[in-house]
C-alpha positions as CSV (number, residue, x, y, z in Angstrom):
1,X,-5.7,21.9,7.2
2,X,-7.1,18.6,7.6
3,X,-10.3,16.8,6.8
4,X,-12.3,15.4,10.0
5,X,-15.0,13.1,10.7
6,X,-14.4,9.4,9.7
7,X,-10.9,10.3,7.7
8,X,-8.5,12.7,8.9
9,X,-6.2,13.5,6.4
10,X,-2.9,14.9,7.0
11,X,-2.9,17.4,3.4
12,X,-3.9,20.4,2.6
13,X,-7.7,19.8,1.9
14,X,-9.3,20.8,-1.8
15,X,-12.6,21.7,-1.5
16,X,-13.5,21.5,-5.1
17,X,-11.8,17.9,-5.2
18,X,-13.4,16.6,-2.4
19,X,-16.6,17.5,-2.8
20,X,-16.6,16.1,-6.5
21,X,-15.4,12.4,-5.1
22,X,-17.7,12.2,-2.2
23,X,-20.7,13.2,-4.5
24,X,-20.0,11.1,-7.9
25,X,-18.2,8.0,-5.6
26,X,-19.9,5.2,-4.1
27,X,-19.4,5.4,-0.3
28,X,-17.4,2.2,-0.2
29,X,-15.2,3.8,-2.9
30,X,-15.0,7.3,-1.5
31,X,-13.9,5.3,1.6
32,X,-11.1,3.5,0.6
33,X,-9.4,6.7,-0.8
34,X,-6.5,7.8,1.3
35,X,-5.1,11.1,-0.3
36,X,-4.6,13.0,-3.2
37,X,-2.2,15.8,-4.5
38,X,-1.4,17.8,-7.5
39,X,1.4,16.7,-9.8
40,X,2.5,16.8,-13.5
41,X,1.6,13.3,-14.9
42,X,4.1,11.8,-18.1
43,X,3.2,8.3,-19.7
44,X,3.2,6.8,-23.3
45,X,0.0,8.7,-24.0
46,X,0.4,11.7,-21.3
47,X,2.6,14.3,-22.0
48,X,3.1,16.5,-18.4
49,X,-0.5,17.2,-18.1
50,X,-0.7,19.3,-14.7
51,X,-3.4,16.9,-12.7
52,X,-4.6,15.5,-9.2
53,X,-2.9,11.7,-8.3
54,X,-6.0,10.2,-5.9
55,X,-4.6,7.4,-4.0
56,X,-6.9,4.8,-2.5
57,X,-5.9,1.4,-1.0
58,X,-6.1,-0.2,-4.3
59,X,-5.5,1.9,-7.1
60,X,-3.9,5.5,-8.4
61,X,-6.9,7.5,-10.1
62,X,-6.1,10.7,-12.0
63,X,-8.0,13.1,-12.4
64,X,-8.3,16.9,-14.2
65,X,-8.3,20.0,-11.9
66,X,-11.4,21.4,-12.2
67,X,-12.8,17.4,-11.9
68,X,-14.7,16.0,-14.1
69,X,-14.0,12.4,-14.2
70,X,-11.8,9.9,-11.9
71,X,-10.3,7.5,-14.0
72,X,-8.6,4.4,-12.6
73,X,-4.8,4.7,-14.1
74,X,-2.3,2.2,-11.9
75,X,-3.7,-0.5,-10.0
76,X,-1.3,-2.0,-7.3
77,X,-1.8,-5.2,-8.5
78,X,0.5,-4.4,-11.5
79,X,2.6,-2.4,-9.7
80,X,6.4,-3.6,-9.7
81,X,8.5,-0.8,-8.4
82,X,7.7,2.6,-6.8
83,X,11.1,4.8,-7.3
84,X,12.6,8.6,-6.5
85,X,14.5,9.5,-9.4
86,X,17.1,12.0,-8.6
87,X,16.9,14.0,-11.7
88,X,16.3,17.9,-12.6
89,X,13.1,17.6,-15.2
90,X,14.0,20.1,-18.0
91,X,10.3,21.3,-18.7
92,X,10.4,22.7,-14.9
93,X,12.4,25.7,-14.2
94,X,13.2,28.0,-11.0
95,X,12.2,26.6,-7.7
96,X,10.1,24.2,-9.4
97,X,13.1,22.7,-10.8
98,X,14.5,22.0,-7.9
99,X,11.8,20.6,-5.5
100,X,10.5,18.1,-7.6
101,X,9.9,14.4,-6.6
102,X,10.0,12.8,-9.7
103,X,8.4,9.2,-8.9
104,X,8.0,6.4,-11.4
105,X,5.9,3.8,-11.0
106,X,6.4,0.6,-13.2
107,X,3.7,-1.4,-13.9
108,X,3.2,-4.3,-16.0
109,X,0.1,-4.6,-18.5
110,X,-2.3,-7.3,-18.5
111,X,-1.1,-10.2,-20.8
112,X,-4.3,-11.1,-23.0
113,X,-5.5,-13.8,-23.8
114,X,-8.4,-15.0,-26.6
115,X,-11.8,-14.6,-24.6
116,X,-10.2,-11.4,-23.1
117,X,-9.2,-10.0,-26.8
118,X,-13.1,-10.9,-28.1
119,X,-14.2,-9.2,-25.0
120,X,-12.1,-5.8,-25.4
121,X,-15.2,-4.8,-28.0
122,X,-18.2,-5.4,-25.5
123,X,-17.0,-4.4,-22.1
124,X,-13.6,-5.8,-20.9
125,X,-13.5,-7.9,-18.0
126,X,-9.7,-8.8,-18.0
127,X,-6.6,-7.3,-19.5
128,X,-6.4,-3.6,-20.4
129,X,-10.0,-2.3,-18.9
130,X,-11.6,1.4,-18.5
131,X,-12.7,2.0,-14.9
132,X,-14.2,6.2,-14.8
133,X,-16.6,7.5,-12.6
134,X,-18.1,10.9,-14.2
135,X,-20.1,13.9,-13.2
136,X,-23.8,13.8,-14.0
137,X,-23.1,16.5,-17.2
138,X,-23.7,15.1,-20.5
139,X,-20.7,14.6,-22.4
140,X,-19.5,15.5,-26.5
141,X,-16.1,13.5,-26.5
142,X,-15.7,10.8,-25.0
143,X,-12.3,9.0,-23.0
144,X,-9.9,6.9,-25.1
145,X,-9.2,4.0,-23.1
146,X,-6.6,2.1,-23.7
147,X,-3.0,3.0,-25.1
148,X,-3.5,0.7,-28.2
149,X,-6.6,1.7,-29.1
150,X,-5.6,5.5,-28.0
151,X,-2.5,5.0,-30.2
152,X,-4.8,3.5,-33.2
153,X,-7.6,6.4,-32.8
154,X,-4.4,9.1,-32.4
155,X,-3.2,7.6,-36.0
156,X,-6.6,7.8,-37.4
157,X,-6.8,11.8,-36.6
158,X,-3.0,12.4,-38.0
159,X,-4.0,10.8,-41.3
160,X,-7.0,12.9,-40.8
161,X,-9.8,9.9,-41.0
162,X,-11.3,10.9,-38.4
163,X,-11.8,14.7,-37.2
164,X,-9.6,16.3,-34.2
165,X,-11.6,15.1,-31.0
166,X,-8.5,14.9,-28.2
167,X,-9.7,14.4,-24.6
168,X,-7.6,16.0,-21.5
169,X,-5.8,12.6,-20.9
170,X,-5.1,9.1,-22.0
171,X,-4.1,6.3,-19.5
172,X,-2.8,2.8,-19.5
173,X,-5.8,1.6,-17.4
174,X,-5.4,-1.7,-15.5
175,X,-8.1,-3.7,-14.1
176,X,-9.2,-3.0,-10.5
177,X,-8.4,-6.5,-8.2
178,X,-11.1,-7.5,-5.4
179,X,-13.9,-5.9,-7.6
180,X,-16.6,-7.1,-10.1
181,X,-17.0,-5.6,-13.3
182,X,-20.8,-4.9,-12.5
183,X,-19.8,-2.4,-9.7
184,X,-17.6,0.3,-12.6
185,X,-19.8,2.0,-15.1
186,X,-18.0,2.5,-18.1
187,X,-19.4,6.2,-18.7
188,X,-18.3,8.5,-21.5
189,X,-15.8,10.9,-20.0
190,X,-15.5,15.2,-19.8
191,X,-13.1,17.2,-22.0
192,X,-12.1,19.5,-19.7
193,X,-10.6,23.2,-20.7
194,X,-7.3,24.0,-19.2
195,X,-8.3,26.0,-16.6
196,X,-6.5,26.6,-13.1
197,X,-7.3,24.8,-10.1
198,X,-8.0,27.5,-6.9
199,X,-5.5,25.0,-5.5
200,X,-3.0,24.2,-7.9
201,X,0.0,26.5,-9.5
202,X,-0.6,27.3,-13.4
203,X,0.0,24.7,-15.7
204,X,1.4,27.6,-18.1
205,X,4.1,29.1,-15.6
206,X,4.6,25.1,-15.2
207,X,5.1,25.1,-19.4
208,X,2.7,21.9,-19.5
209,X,1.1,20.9,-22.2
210,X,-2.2,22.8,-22.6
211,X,-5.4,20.3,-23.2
212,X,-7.1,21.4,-26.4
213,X,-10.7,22.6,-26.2
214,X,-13.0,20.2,-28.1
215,X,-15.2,21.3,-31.1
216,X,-18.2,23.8,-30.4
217,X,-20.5,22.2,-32.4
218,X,-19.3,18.6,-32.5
219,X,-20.7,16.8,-35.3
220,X,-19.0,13.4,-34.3
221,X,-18.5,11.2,-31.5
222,X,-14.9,9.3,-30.9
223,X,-15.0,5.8,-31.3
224,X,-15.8,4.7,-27.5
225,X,-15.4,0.9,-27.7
226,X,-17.6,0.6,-24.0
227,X,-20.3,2.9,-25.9
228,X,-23.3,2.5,-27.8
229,X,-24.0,6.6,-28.8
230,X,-24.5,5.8,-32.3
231,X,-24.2,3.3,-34.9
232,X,-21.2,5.0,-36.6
233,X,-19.8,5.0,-33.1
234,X,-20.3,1.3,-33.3
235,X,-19.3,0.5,-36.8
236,X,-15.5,2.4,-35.8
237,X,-15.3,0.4,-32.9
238,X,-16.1,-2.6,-34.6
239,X,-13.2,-1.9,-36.5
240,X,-10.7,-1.0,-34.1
241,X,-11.8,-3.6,-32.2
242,X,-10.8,-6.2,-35.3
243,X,-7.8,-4.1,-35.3
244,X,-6.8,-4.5,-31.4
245,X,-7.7,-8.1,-31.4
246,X,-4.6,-8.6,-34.1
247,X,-2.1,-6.4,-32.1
248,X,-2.9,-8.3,-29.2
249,X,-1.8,-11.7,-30.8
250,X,1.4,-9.8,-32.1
251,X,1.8,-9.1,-28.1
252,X,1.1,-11.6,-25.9
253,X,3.6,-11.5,-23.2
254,X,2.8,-8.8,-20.4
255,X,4.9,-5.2,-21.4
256,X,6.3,-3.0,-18.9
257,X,4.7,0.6,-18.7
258,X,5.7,3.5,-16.7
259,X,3.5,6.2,-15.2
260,X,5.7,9.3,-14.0
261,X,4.5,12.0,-11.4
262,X,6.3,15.3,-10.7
263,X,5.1,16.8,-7.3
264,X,6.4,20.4,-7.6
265,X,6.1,20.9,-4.5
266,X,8.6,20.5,-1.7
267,X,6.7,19.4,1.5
268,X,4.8,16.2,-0.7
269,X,4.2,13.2,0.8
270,X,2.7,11.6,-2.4
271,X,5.9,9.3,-3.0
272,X,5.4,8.3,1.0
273,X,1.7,7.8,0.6
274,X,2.4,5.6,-2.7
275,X,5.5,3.2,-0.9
276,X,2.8,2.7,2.3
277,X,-0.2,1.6,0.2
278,X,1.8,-0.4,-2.2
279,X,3.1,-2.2,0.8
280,X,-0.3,-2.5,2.4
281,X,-2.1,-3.7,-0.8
282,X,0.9,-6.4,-1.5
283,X,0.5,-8.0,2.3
284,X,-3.4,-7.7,2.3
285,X,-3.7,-9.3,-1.0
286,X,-1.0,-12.3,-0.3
287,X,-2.8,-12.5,2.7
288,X,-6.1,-13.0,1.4
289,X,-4.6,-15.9,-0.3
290,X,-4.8,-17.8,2.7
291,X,-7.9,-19.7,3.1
292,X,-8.2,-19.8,6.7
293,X,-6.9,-16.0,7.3
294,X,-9.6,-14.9,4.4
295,X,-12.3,-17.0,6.5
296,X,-11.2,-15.0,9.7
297,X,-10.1,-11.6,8.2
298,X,-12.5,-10.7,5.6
299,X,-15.3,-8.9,5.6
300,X,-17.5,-10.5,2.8
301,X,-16.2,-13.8,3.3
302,X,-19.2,-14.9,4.8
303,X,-21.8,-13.1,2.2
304,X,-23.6,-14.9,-0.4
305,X,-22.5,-13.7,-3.9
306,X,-24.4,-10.7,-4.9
307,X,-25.1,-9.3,-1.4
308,X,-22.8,-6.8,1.0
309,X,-22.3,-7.0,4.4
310,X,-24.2,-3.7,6.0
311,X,-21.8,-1.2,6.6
312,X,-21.3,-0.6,10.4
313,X,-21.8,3.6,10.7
314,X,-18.8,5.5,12.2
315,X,-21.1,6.3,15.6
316,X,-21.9,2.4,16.3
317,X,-18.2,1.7,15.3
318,X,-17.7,4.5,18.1
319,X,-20.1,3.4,20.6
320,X,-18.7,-0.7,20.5
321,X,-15.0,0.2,20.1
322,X,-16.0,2.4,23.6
323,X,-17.4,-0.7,25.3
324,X,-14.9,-2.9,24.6
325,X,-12.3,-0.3,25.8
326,X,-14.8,0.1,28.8
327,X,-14.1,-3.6,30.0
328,X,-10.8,-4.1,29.0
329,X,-9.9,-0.8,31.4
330,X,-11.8,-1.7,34.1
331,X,-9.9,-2.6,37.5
332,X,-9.2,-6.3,38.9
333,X,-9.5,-8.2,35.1
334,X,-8.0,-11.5,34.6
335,X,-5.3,-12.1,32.6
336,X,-7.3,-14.6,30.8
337,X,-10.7,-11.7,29.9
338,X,-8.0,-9.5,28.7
339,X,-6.6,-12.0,26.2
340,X,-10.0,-13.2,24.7
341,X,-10.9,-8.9,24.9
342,X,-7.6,-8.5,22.6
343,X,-8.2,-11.5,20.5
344,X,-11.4,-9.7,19.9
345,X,-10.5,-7.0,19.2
346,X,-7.5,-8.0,16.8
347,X,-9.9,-9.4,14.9
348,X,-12.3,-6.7,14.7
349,X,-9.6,-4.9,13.3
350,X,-9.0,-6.7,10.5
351,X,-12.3,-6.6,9.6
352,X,-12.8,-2.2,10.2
353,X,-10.1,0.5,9.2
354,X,-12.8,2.6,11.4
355,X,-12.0,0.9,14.6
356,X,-7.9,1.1,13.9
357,X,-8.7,5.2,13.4
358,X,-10.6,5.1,16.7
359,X,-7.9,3.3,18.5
360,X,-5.0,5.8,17.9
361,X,-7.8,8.7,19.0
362,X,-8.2,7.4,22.0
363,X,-4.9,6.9,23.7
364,X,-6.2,5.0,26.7
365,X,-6.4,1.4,25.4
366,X,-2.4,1.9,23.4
367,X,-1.0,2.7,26.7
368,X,-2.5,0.2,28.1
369,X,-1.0,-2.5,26.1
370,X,2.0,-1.7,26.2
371,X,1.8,-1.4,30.0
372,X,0.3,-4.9,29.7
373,X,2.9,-6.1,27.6
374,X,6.3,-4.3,29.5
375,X,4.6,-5.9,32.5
376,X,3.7,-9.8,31.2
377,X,7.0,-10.5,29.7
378,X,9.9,-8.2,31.0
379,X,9.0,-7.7,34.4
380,X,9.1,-11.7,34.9
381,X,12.0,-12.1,32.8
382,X,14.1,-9.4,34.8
383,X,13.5,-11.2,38.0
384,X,14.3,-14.8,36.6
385,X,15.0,-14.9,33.7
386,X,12.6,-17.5,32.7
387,X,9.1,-17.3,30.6
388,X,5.7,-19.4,30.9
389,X,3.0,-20.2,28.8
390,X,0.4,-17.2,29.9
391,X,2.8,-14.3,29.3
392,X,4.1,-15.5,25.9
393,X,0.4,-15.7,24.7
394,X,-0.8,-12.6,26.2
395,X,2.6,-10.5,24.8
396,X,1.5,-12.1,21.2
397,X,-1.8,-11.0,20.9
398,X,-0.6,-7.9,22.3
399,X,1.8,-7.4,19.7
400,X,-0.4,-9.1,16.7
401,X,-3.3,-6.5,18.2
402,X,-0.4,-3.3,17.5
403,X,0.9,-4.6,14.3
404,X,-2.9,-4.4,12.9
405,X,-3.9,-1.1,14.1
406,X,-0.8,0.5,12.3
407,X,-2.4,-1.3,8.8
408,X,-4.2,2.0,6.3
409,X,-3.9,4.6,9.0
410,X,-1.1,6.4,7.9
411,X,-3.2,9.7,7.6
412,X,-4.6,9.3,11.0
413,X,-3.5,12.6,12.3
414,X,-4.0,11.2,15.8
415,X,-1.4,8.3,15.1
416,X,1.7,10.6,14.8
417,X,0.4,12.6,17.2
418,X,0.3,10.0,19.7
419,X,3.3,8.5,19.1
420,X,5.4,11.7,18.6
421,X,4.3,13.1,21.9
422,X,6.8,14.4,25.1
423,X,9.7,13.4,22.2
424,X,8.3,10.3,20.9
425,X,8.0,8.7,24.9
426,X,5.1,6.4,23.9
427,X,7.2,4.9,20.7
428,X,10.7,4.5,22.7
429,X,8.0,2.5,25.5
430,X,6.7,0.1,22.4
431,X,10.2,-0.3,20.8
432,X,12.2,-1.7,24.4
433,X,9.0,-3.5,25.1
434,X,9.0,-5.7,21.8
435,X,12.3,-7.0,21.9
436,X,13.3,-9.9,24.2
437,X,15.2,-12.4,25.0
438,X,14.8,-15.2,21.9
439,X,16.6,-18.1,23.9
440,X,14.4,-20.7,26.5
441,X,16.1,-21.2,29.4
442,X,16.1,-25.4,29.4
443,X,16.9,-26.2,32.8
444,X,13.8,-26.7,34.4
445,X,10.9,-28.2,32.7
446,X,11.9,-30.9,31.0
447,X,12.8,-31.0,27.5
448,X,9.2,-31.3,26.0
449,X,8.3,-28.2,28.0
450,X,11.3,-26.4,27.1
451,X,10.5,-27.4,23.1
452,X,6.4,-26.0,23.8
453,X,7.5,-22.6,25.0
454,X,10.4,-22.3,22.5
455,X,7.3,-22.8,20.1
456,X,5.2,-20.0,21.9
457,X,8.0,-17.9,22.5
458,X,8.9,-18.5,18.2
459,X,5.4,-17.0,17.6
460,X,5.9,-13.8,19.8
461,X,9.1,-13.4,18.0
462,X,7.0,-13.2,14.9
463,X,4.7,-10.7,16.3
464,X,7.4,-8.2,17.4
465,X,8.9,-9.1,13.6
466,X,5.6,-7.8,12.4
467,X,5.2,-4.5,14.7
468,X,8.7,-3.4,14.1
469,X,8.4,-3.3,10.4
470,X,5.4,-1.6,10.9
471,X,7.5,1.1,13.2
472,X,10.1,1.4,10.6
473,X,7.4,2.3,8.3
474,X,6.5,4.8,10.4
475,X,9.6,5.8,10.0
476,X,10.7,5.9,6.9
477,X,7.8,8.3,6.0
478,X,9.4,10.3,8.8
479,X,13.0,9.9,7.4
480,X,11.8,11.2,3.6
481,X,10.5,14.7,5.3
482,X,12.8,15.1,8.0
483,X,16.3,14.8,9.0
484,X,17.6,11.4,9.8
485,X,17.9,12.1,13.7
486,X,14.6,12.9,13.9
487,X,12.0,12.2,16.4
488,X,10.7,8.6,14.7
489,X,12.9,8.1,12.1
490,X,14.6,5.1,11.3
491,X,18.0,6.2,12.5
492,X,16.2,7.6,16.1
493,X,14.3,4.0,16.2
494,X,17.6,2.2,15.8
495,X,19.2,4.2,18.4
496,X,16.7,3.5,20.9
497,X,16.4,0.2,20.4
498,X,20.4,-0.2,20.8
499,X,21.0,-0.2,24.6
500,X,18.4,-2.4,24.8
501,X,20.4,-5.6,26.4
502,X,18.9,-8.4,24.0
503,X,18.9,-6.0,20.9
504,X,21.9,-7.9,18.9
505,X,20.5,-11.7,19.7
506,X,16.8,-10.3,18.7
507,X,18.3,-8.8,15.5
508,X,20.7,-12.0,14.9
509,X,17.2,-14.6,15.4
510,X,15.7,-12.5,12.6
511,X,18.5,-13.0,10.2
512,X,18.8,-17.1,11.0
513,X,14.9,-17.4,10.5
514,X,15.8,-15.0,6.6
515,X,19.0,-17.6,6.1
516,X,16.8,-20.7,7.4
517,X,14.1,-19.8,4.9
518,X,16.2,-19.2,1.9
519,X,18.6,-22.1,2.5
520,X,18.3,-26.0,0.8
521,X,17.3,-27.0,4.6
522,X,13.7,-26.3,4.3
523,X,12.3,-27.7,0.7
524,X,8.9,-27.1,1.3
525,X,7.0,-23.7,-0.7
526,X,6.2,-21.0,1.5
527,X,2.8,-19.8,2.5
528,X,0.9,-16.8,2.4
529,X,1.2,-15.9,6.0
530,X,5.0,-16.8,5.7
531,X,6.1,-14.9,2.7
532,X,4.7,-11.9,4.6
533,X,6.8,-12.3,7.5
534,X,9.9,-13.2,5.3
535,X,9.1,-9.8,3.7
536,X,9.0,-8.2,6.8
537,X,12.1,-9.8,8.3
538,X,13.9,-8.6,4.9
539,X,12.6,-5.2,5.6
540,X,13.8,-4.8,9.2
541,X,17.4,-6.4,7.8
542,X,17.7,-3.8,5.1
543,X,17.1,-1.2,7.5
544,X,19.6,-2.4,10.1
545,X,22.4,-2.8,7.6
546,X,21.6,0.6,6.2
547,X,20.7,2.9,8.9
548,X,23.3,1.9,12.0
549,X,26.8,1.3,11.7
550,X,26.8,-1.4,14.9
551,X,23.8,-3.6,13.7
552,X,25.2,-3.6,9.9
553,X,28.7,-4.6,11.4
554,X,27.1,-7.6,13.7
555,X,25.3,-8.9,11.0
556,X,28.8,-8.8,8.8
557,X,31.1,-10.5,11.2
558,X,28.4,-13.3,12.3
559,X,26.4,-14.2,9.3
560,X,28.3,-13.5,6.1
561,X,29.3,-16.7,5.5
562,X,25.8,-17.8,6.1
563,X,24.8,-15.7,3.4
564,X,27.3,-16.3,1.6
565,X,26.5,-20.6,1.0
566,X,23.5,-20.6,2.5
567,X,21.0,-18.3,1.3
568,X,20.7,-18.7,-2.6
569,X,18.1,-16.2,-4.4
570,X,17.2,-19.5,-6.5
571,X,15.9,-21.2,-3.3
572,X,13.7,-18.0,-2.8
573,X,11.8,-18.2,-6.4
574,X,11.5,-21.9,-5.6
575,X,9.5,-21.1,-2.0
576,X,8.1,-18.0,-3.0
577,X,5.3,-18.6,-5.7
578,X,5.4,-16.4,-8.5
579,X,1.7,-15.5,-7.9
580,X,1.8,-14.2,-4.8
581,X,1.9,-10.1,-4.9
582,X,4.9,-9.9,-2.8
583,X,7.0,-12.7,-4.2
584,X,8.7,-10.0,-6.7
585,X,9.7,-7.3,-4.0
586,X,11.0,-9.7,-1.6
587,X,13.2,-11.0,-3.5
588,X,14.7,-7.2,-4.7
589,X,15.0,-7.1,-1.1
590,X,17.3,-10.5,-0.3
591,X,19.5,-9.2,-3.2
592,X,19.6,-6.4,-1.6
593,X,20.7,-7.5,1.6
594,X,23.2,-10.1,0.1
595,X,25.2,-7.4,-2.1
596,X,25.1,-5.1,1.0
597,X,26.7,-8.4,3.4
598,X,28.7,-10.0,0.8
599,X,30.4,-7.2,-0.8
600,X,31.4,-4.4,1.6
């Protein structure tokens, strides 16, 4: 049922599939893909062809069902919403019918501009840009690219210029982020027959669009603009590319598209899968942004351009990850070796989704922190209610270390596992331990000391911010396949968290850091590092005010009029730069939150 080794996925496994991406993938490609599942695929150029969404942590590639070629369709970058339609599509019937997720993912195209238009004729490097990856088999028809030169070619063949030479799919490709152009082949792609996938229902009992077979003795090659087959070849895409470079002056401004999947079937995750790595991709790549985070956090930041940083194999990964654990386990440690141990390994993290995978398999070292972290800061602030220094650094990095190893391993088997066990006892333990206390007790000390640990204390606040989102996102994948008072879903989270004593002032310091934000009091833009955490304090907001009646009424009665004059969504496109990936959603989300406050 699930694929083991280095990546444990949590789907049925397709042979067929698998075998094809692991052998015509580069490793660090066949790497970063997370899952993939069988759905019926609509766009401007598809019409519900029955094929196979492949997800990685960057892109959606489609591909046919007996697979042929992986062809790069939505990359997250251009991705603006990720939706559930509640709809009944009319070319399904039966059962069919009614399990279907219809998902549509909106997208925006790349707006052009002149060198990219002169470049769409010799290998596009921005805007609309082919990315396939092929098996080794020579190939008669070539992929259409893009929809505009797709559309152009389509009207060529109904005013029968050129013969009828259809391949299985068209797509709006956009161009991959993080990658160079050197690193994607632009390799003619398969015309596949419509066969049936061992794995997948028939696209006929569907009542999809069959995929015409192409000729069987082509005498012609379609117009390939990335493609030098043949000088008629070229002479045609010389033309359309004359043609293309006019529509793209008539169309300057970036478009919307829309990229719909049906999953027929009722247990997919593929709309769950979709919402987690959009929300990954947006926080990594805003992230990145940051120069000093990038300098700590990325792997190739240090590489010369041209070179690659050696891959570390899964048994070394293994064998360090087991050394580490090794000293951080061992009896009598200082306080102080465990903290620089967990600053190490935070930032080893960050670096290896490897070493995250090996954390949740080995259960030792999670219990362990959150042992470490029930013990540093509410054991101390039972007895007297007051904090120092030591425990508010220690429960940070403990809580920064958590938040990161819950980052690209939501097919870890071993995760849910781990955290679902003896009715989800290891979750309730990390949930109680996380929230505290937000006020500094200011009576001893001195006002300067008081004003250091409220800055300490500020920063753990952050951290427990960062690890609860990360929880809810746990459950909210929960929530979609379960029942709502299931074991980690948001609704069970909620209602464990709400006996805890300091539950309503942790909730109510998250909404005054939102308001504080979003208000005229702080002029300055945000950063990277801070438009993440505002999108994550957004995130846990929404969830209170949706999910339980008590938390949604205390935010009501103690900070609608704060939202009400203070936080202005105008302030928020001010402070949140319109470059940043996850400027867009967060501010979906603050309307969000102010029509659910404001007008109940």
């Amino acid at each position: 049922m699930a694929r083991t080794g280095s990546r444990t996925l949590l789907y049925r496994r397709n042979v067929k599939l698998d075998s094809f991406l692991k052998r015509n993938t580069d490793r660090a490609v066949y790497e970063r893909i997370r899952t993939y599942e069988p759905c019926v695929v609509v766009s401007d150029t598809v019409n519900k062809v029955y094929m196979h969404a492949v997800l990685s942590d960057e892109c959606v590639y489609l591909t046919e069902h007996t697979p042929r070629t992986l062809t790069a369709a939505v990359s997250f970058r251009r991705v603006r919403d990720i939706e559930l339609v509640n709809d009944l599509p009319d070319f399904l019937s039966g059962k069919d019918r009614e399990h279907c997720q219809h998902i549509r993912i909106t997208c925006v195209t790349e707006k052009p501009t002149g060198k990219a238009q002169d470049r769409l004729s010799r290998g596009n490097k921005g805007g609309l840009s082919s990315s396939t990856v092929s098996s080794r088999k020579t190939s008669h028809c070539p992929s259409i690219s893009d929809t505009l030169e797709g559309q152009f070619l389509l009207d060529l063949v109904a005013s029968k210029k050129l013969p009828y030479c259809v391949p299985s799919f068209f797509v709006s490709h956009l161009s991959l982020p993080f990658r160079n152009n050197s690193e994607w082949r632009n390799e003619e792609v398969h015309i596949v027959k419509p066969m049936r996938s061992a794995s997948c229902p028939n696209s006929e009992t569907l009542g999809l669009l069959r995929v015409p077979h192409p000729p069987t003795q082509p005498s012609f090659t379609a117009p390939y603009l990335y493609s030098t087959t043949s000088s008629s070849t070229l002479r045609i895409g010389s033309v359309v590319s004359r043609l293309l470079r006019r529509d793209c002056v008539k169309n300057e401004e970036e478009r919307e598209v829309e990229l719909h999947l049906y999953a027929v079937s009722h247990t997919s995750r593929l709309y769950l899968h979709l919402q987690s790595l959009w929300n990954s991709f947006i926080i990594r790549s805003t992230l990145l942004l940051d120069p000093l985070y990038r300098k700590r956090h990325s792997a190739s930041s240090d590489s010369s351009p041209g070179k690659q940083c050696p891959a570390i194999s899964w048994e070394r990964m293994a064998h360090l990850f087991g050394q580490l654990s090794s000293e951080l386990l061992q009896e009598g440690i200082s306080v102080e070796n465990v903290y620089l141990l967990l600053q190490e390994l935070r930032t080893a993290a960050h670096h290896s989704v490897t070493l995250r995978r090996l954390f949740w398999r080995s259960n030792e070292v999670c219990i362990f922190l959150v042992q470490t972290l029930e013990e540093s800061l509410h054991s101390f602030q039972t007895l007297n209610g007051v904090y120092t220094a030591d425990q508010l650094l220690l429960s940070t990095v403990i809580v920064q270390t958590l938040a990161v190893m819950f980052r690209e391993t939501e097919d870890e088997a071993a995760r849910i596992n781990q955290l679902s066990a003896k009715k989800g006892a290891l979750a309730s333990r990390i949930l109680l331990a996380l929230v505290c206390n937000p006020q500094i007790r200011t009576d001893t000390g001195g006002s300067q000391f008081a004003s250091e640990l409220q800055a300490l204390l500020s920063e753990y606040l952050d951290g427990a911010c960062s690890l609860l989102f990360e929880l809810l996102l746990v459950g909210y994948e929960t929530s979609r396949c379960f029942s709502a008072e299931n074991i980690l879903s948001v609704g069970w989270i909620l209602q464990v968290l709400q006996p805890h004593p300091h539950l309503l002032a942790f909730i109510g310091y998250q909404a005054q850091q939102l308001v504080l934000v979003l208000s005229d009091q702080q002029e300055s833009v945000l950063g990277p590092l801070q438009s993440v955490l505002l999108f994550q304090r957004c995130r846990l907001l929404l969830a209170c005010l949706q999910n339980n009646s008590q938390l949604a009424q205390h935010l009501e009665s103690h900070f609608k009029e704060e939202f009400r004059y203070f936080v202005k969504p105008s302030c928020g496109q001010e402070k949140l730069p319109p470059h940043y990936p996850i400027s867009k959603p967060t501010l979906r989300l603050v309307e969000h939150i102010l029509s659910l406050i404001l007008h109940k």
